[in-house]
N, C-alpha and C positions, 0 to 999 in steps of 0.2 A: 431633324432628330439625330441624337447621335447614334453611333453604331455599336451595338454589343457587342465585346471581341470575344475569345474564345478563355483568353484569362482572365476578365470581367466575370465570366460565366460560371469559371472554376473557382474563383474568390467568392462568389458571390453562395453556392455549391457550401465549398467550406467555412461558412461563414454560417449559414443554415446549419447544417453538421454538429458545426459545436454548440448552437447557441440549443440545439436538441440536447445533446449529451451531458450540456452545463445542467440545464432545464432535470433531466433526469436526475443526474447526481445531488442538488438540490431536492428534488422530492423523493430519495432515498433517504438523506438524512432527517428529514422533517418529518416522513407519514413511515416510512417503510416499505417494503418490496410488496409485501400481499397487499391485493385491491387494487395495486398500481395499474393504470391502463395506459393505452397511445394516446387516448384523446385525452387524460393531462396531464402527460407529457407536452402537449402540441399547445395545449392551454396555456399551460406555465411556458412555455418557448416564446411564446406570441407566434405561433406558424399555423397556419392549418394542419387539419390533421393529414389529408392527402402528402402533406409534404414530408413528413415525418415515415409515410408507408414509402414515399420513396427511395428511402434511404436504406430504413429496416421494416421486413416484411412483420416483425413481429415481435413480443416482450424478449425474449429469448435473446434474438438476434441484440436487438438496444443494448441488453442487459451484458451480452459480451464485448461488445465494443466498446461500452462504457470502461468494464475494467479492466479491457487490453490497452485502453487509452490512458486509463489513470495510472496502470501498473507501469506504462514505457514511459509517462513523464516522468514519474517518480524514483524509476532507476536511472534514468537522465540525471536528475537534480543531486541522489543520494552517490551517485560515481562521482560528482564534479565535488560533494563536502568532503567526500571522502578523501578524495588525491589531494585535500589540503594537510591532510594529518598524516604524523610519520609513525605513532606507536600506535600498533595492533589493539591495545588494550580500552585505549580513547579511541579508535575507529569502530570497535564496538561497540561501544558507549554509544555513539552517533547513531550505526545501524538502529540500535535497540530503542531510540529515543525515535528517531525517524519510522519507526515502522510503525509505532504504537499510535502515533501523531496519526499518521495515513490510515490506519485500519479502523480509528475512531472518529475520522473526519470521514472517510467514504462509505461508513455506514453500509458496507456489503454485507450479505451474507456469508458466518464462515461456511470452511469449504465442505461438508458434507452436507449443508444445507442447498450450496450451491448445486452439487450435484444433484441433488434432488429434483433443481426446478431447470437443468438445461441438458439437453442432450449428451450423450455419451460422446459424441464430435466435439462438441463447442466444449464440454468440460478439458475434452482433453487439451484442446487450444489452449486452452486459459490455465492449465497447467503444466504446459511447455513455457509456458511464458515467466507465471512465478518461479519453477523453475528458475531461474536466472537469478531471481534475488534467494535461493538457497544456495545456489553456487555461488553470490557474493560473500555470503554470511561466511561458507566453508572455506573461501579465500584467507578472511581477515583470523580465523582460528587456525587456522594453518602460518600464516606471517606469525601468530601470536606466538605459535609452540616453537615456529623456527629459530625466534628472534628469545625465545628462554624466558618470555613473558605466562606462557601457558603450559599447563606440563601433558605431554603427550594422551593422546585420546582417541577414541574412533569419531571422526569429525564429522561424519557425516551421517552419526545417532547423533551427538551434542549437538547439531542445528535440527535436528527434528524437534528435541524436546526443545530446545531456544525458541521456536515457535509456536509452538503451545504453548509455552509461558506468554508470550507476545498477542498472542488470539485471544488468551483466559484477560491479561491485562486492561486489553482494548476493549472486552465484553463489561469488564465493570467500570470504565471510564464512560462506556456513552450509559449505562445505568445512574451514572452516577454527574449525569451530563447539569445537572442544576446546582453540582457543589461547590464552592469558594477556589477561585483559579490559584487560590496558593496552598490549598488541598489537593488539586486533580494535579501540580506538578510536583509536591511530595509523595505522590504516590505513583509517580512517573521515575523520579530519581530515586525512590527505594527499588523500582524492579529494573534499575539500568545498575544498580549494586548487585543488584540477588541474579540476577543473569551473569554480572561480571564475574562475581567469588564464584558463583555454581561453575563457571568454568576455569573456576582454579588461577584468578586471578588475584595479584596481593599486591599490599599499597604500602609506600612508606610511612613516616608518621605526618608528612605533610600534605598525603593524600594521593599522592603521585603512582603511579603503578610502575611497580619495582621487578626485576626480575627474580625468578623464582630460583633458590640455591644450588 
């Protein structure tokens, strides 16, 4: 018989892990958070349910891992599209397309809702964490006003309300999760305009984002 080595163990470990976490995230977007329990989660994973309390003692705990996992791939993925583009104006654009993308595919609850069902602890984890994609966002408005693209602003009210528009956006695309995909991306590319002008951005006649005089 072979031998289980200790990185078998740990593969083996994170392999259980995700196919939990996948399992979750999948029965977030399908059913929704209320009603959800461990046991199907463990169902949909194909794990026992003991395997699943090994991990996480409880919905709470799932529930935060889930979106500390989806939130640090997803700044992974949006820094690497990012550092392909050189105007602030079109890095916007990306942000705001990418965020709407992710908050309507992960089917979270927004964030007062969240607070509601996870501890004052885990809330505040999971908000050190987005965090980070508010300070991307005030990065790329900052490059914007530097570079005479965007005209001076308090940056870091303008990404508050940029994500409210982004939350309200994402609330009526999974509403509207059964309408014609060249509907749900018209109404994606009107709020990557109405985000853009809302922040004082202006285009030439060829659509291109011109600097401001």
């Amino acid at each position: 018989m072979p031998r289980i080595t200790a990185a078998s163990n740990a593969a083996q470990r994170a392999e259980t892990r995700r196919r939990v976490l996948t399992a979750f995230g999948e029965l977030l977007f399908t059913h929704g958070l209320p009603g959800l329990t461990m046991t199907d989660v463990a169902r949909h994973a194909g794990v026992g349910r003991t395997a699943v309390y090994n991990y996480y003692a409880d919905m709470e705990q799932l529930l935060i891992a889930y979106a500390l996992d989806e939130t640090e791939r997803f700044l992974g993925d949006l820094r690497e599209s990012l550092a392909a583009l050189q105007n602030p104006v079109d890095r916007l654009a990306l942000y705001v397309r990418a965020q709407v993308e992710d908050l309507s595919r992960r089917h979270l609850p927004p964030g007062p809702a969240m607070a509601a069902v996870l501890s004052p602890a885990s809330f505040a984890k999971l908000a050190d964490h987005v965090g980070e994609l508010n300070l991307l966002l005030q990065d790329i408005l900052r490059d914007g006003i530097a570079a005479g693209y965007l005209p001076p602003t308090d940056v870091g009210q303008l990404a508050r309300l940029i994500h409210g528009t982004l939350s309200s956006s994402a609330a009526r695309g999974n509403a509207a999760i059964g309408a014609e995909l060249d509907e749900l991306e018209d109404r994606l590319v009107q709020t990557v305009r109405f985000i853009q002008l809302g922040a004082g951005a202006r285009f030439d006649d060829a659509g291109r984002p011109a600097r401001l005089a």
